[in-house]
KEMI-892521 format. One record per residue (C-alpha): residue in three letters; x, y, z. Coordinates in steps of 0.001 Angstrom, whole numbers, plus 500000, padded with zeros to 6 digits. Each point is the difference from the previous one (the first is absolute). Layout:
N
  type       x       y       z
   ALA       X       Y       Z
...
***
This chain:
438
  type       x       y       z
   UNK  509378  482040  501072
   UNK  498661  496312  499858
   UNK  497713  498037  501989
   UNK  499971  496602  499342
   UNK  496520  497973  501455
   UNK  498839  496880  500476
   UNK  496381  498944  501056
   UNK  498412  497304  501503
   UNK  496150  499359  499936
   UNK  496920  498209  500854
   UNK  499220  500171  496227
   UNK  500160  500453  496370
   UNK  498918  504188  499572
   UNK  499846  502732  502150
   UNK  496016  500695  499866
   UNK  498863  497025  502401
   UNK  503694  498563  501652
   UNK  502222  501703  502466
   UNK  503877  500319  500070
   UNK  501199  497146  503167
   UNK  503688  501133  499504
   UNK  502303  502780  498676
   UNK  503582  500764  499049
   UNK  502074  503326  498945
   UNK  503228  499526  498809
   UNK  501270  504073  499816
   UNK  502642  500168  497208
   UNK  501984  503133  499065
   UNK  500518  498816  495806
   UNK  503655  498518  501420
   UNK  499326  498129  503557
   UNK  497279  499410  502392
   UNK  499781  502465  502668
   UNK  496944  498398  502045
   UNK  497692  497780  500399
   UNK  496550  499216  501599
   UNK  497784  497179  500544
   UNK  497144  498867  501804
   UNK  496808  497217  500209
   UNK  496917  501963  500426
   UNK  496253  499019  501022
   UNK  497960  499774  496824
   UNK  496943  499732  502315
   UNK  498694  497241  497636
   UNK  500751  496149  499837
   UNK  503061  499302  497285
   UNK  499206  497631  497672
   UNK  501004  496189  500481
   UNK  501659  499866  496648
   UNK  501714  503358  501058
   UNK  501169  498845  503264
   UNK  501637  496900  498502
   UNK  501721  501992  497606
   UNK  501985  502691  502249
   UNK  499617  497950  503115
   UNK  497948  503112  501637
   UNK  497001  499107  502354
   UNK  497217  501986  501082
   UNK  501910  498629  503141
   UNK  502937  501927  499453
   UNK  498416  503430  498906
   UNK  497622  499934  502976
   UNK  501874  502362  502282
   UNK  501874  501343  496994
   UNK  499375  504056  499896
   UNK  497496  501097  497570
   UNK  500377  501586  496547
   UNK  498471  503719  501664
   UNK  502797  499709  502621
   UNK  502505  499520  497590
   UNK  499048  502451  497325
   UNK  501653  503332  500759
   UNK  503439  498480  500566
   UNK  499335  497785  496671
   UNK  498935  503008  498122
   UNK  502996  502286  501189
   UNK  502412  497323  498558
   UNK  497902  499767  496677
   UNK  499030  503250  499268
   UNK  503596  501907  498991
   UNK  500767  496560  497735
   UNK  499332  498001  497565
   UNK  498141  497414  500510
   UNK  501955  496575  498466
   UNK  498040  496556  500200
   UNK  500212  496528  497796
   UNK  496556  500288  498445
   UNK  499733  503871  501471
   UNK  496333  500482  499178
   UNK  498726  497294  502480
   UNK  502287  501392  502798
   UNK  499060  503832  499223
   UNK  496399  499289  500156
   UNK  499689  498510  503000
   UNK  502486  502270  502071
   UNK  498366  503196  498073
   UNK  496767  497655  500817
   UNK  500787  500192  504040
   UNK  501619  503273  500113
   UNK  496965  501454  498754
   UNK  497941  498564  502771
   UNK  501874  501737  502546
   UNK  500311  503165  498155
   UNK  502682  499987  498361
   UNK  500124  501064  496358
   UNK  503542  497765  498537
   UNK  500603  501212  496443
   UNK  503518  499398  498827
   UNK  502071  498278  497052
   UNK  500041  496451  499598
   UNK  502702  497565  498059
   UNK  498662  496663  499859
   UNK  503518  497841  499847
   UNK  498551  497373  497792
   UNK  499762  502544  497286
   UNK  502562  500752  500655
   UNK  501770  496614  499676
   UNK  498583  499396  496497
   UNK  501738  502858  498889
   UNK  503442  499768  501573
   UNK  500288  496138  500841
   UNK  498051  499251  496369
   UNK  500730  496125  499627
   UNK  498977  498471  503304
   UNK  497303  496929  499937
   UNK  497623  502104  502301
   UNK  499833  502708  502020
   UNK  498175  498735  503283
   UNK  502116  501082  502969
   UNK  500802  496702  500701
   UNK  501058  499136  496508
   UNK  502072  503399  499415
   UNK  501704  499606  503404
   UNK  501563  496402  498990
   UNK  500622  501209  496367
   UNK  502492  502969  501756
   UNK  501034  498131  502699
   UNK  498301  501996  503103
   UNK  499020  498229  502833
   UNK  496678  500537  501829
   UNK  500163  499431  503890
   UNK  495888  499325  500721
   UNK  498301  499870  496745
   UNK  496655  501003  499966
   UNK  499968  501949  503026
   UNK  500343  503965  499525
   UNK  503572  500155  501516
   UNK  501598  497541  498358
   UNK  498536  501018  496595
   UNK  500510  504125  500361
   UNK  503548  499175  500483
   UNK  500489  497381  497043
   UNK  497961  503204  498038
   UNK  502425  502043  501467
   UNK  503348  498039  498659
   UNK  498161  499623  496592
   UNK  499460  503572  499715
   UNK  503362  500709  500768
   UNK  501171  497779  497394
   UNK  497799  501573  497688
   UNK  501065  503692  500719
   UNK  503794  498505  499119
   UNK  499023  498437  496631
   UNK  497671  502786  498782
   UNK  502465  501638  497037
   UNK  496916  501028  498382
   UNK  498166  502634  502707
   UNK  497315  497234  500623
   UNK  499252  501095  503382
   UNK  499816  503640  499367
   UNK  497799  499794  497050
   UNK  497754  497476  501266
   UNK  499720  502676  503431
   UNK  498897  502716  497116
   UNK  497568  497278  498939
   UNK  498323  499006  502485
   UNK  498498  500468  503428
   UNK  498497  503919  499453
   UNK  502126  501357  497203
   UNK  502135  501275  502696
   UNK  502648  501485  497671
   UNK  499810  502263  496706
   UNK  501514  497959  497271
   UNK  503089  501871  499963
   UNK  500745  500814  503640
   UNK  501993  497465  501692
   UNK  498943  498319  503366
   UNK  503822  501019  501333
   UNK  498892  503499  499140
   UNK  496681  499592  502269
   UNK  502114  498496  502529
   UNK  502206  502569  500305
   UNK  497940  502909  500755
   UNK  500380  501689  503398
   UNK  496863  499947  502488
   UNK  500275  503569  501086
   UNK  497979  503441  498809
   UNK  501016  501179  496587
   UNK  498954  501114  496598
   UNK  500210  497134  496704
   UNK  500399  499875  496478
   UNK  498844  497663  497166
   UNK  502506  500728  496689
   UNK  499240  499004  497114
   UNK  502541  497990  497448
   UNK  501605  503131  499035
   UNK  499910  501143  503601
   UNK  497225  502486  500202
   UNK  498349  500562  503166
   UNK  496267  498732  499198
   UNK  498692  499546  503651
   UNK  500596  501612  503601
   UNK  499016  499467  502993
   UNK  500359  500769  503810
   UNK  500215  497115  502573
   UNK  500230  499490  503692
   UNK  501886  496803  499256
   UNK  501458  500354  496100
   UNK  500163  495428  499569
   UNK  496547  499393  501343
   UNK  498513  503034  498234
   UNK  501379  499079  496462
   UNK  499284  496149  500635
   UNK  496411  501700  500720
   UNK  499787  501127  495936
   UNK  500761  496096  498885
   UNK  498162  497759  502619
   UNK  496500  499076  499299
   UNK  499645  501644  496736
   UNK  497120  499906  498104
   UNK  500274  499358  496236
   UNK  498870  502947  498941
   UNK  501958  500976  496284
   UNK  501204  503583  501846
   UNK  501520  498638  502516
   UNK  501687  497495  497833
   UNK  501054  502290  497849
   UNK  501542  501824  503024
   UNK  501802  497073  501062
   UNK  501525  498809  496895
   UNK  501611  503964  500130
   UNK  501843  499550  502906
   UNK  503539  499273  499823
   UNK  501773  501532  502752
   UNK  499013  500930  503411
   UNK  501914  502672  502131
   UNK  499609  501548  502675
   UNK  501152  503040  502875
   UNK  499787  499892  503635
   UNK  497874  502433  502628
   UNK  500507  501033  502556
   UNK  496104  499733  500915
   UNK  496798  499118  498050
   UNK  499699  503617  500159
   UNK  503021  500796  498318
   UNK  498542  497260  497523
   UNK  497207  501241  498940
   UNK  501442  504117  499755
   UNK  502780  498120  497440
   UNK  497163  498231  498281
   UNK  498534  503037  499017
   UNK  502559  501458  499422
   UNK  501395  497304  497053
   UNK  496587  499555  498327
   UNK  500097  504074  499190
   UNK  503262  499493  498752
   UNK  500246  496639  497771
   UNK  496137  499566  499753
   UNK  499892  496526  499388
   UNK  497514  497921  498222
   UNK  498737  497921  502259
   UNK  499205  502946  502813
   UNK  496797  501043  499637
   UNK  499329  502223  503773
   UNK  502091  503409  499594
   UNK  500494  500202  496640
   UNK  498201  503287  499156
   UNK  501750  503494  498595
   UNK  499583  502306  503613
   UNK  498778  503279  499058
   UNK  501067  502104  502583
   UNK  497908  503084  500967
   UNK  500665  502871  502527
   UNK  497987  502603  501901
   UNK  502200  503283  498827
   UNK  499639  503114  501705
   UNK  500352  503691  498357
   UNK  498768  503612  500403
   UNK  497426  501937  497762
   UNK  499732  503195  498836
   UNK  498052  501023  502979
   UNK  502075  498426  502499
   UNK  498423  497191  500884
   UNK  501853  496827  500713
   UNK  498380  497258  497900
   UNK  500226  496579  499929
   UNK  499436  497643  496679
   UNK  500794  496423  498957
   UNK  502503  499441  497031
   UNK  502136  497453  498803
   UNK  503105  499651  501658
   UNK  502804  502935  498821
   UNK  503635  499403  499629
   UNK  500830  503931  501414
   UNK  496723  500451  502216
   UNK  499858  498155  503261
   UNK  496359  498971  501278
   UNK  498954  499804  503426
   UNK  499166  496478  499677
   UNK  500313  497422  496963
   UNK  497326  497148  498927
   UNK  499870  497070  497809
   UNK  496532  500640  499332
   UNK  497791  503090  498938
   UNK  497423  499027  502192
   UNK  502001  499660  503127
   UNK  501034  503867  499651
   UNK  496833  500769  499423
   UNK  498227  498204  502864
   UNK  503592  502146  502184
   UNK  498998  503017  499027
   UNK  496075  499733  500530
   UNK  501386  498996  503721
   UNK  501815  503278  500288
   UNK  497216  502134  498872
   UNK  497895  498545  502797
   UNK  502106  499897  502531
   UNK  501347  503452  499463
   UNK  497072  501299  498612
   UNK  501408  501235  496687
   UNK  498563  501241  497386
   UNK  499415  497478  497317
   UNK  500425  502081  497567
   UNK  503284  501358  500831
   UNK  501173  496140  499719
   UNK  498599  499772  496677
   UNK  497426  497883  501205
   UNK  496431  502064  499125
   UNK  500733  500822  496757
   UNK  496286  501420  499794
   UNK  500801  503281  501733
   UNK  501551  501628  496859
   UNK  500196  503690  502012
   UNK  501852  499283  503242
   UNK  496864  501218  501784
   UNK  499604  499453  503603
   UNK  503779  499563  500887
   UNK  501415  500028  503427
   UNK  502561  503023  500808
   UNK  503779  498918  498202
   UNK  501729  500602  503697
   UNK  497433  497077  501299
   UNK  500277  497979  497203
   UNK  503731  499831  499757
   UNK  499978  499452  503543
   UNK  498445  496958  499848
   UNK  502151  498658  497026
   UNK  502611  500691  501915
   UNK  499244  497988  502495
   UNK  499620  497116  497443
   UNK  503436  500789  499246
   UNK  501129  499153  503160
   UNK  497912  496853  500412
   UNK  501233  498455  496358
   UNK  503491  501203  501805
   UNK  499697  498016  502774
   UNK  498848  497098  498114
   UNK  503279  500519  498007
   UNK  502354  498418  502769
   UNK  503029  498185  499380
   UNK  500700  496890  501813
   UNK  501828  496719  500275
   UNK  497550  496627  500264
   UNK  502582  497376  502648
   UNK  498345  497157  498083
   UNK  502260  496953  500673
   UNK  503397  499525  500997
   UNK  502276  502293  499033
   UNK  497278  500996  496779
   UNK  499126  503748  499958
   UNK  497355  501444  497697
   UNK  500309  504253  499535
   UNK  497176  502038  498859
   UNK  500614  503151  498905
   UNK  498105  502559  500642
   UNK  496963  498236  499845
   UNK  501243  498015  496925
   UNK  501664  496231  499883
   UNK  503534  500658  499303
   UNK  501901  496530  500253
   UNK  500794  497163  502723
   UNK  503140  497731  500522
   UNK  502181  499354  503113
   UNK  501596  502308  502396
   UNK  502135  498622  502932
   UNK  499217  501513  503524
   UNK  503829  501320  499666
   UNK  498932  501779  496567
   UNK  496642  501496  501234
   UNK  499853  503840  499593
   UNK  496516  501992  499978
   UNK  500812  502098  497449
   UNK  497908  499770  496761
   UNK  503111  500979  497500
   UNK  501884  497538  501572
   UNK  497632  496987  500477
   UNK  499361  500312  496410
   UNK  503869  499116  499332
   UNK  499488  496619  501973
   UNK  496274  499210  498332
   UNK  499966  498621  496379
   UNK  497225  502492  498241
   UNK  496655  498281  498358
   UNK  497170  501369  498264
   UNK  496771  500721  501760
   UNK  496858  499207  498900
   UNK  495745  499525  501378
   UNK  500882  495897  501644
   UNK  503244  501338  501926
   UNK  498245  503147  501400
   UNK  496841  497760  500958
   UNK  502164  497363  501215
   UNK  501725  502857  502147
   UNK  497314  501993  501246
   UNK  498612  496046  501241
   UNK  502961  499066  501511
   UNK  500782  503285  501888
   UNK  496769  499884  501397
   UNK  500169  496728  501166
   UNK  503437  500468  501573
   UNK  500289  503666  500944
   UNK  503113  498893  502335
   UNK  502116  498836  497417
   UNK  499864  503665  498620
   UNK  503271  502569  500543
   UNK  499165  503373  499348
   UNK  502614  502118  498404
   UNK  501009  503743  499975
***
């Protein structure tokens, strides 16, 4: 949860000197669980005054590793924590400073433990290291040199984490660093939060869903919404709403994003803005004049009539049926699609038109199939008849391939535009995960 670093350098800032030594002290908020340490090459000469002050020589740090060799394995122990320090800005900037240069972005909290000192330890003389290490009786074994320091930093933090009745540490984390936290969302909270697929929600005070999302990993994709905000009023304002964060476990980012979609149609929070649109649903209906023709027309969708196909979108039956007309050389006017031919002249025999819708009948038909996506695991998703019915789990020793039946082992969801896309995609893309049913 913690790292706890020490630097030494060839100077004063991190523009124009170069880090000569470094220490990680890994603590869990209770105990420390690791450490690391190690001189490195600044690959400049260290400044006399510097030199007689931690006793490191250019000397010393000449076969030393450099900083580029050490970064990745410095930046995985850094970049899950946060970062602690005695005077944290100088260490921060010139780690961030190094990082940087061998391309690694570090952006994490920071608790700087003499601020922390002033507020829980309140009456000491000073608050050097040196000073607040004899004022609270911990020892420092090298002093001056990263090691020997991180540690000391390590035992004062500890003490500090003991004496904090006051939630010090966890409001100065809100504080500071890149606002990691909302202001009423607790870091245990954060902590807590599995790192598997899943869907999320932001509540409110009085527990209304305001925000949901999909994730591939639920605790980095929510950290994702706090780190490196930018002060914009909106998303302050969204922010200061959150109260509670919960969450439900996928099977698969698939199964993710179909749930996603699924929860913003039905609690249509504030904070969505993608999918939240009324779906008017239209149909291409099929019915037979006066003079026997079969016709087809578009209408809205009918409780008691059943369409050959359904759309969200007028357009996208339209542009359907156009397709059928030239593929099957119909009669545009038959489909209600020439409306300038007010007598029906020109008309192809009714025995070779209905033919022909016929065998659009049988196409839509066969388009109509009912299935089971094998998406992960044990997780089954059923369409119906060309329709989304549900998903859920069904052990191999509960599989049946009947329809009625696989509907008793599915939990039911509404269908909408985003699951059908996301389906038609996905099937595509994996046509062997697909078992056909009778």
């Amino acid at each position: 949860m913690f790292a706890i670093v020490d630097i030494e350098t060839t100077g004063g800032h991190s523009g124009g000197n170069n880090i000569t030594e470094i220490a990680i002290v890994l603590h869990n908020g209770h105990a420390i669980e690791g450490k690391f340490s190690s001189l490195v090459n600044p690959r400049k000469p260290i400044l006399r005054s510097v030199q007689a002050l931690t006793g490191i020589t250019d000397a010393m740090v000449a076969t030393a590793p450099k900083f580029e060799q050490l970064a990745e394995n410095i930046f995985n122990l850094l970049k899950d924590r946060v970062f602690v320090a005695h005077n944290v800005n100088f260490d921060y900037s010139f780690v961030k400073h190094e990082l940087a240069l061998s391309g690694f972005d570090l952006s994490t909290n920071k608790l700087c433990t003499i601020r922390l000192a002033k507020k829980i330890f309140p009456n000491l003389p000073k608050y050097g290291l040196g000073t607040i290490c004899r004022e609270l009786n911990i020892t420092i074994n090298g002093r001056h040199r990263a090691g020997g320091d991180a540690l000391a930093t390590a035992t004062l933090f500890g003490m500090l984490i003991d004496h904090d009745t006051t939630g010090e540490i966890t409001q100065m984390v809100k504080r500071n660093g890149n606002r990691y936290l909302p202001p009423h969302v607790s870091l245990q909270t954060v902590e807590s939060l599995p790192t598997i697929p899943g869907i999320y929600y932001f509540k409110n005070k009085v527990g209304k869903v305001i925000y949901v999302g999909k994730a591939k990993n639920i605790k980095k994709r929510v950290t994702s919404h706090f780190s490196n905000n930018k002060q914009t009023k909106q998303k302050q304002d969204f922010l200061r709403e959150i109260h509670e964060i919960t969450y439900t476990v996928c099977e698969s980012e698939l199964v993710a994003a179909m749930l996603e979609s699924i929860e913003i149609k039905r609690l249509w929070p504030a904070y969505n803005k993608s999918q939240k649109h009324y779906e008017h649903q239209y149909g291409i209906f099929i019915f037979e004049d006066a003079q026997g023709y079969m016709r087809l027309g578009i209408d809205n969708k009918k409780k008691l009539l059943q369409p050959l196909l359904t759309f969200s979108l007028l357009s996208e039956a339209r542009n359907t049926l156009w397709q059928w007309v030239r593929e099957h050389n119909l009669h545009p006017t038959l489909c209600f699609l020439d409306k300038s031919n007010k007598t029906l002249d020109n008309l192809p025999p009714v025995n070779e038109h209905n033919a022909l819708i016929k065998k659009i009948i049988a196409f839509t038909k066969e388009e109509k199939k009912t299935y089971l996506i094998k998406e992960s695991g044990s997780n089954y998703i059923l369409v119906l008849e060309g329709r989304f019915y549900g998903m859920g789990k069904i052990q191999d020793q509960d599989f049946v391939a009947q329809p009625q039946q696989l509907k008793t082992l599915l939990s039911p969801y509404p269908e909408n535009e985003v699951i059908r896309g996301m389906i038609k995609t996905y099937t595509n893309r994996y046509p062997m995960r697909i078992v056909m049913l009778e």
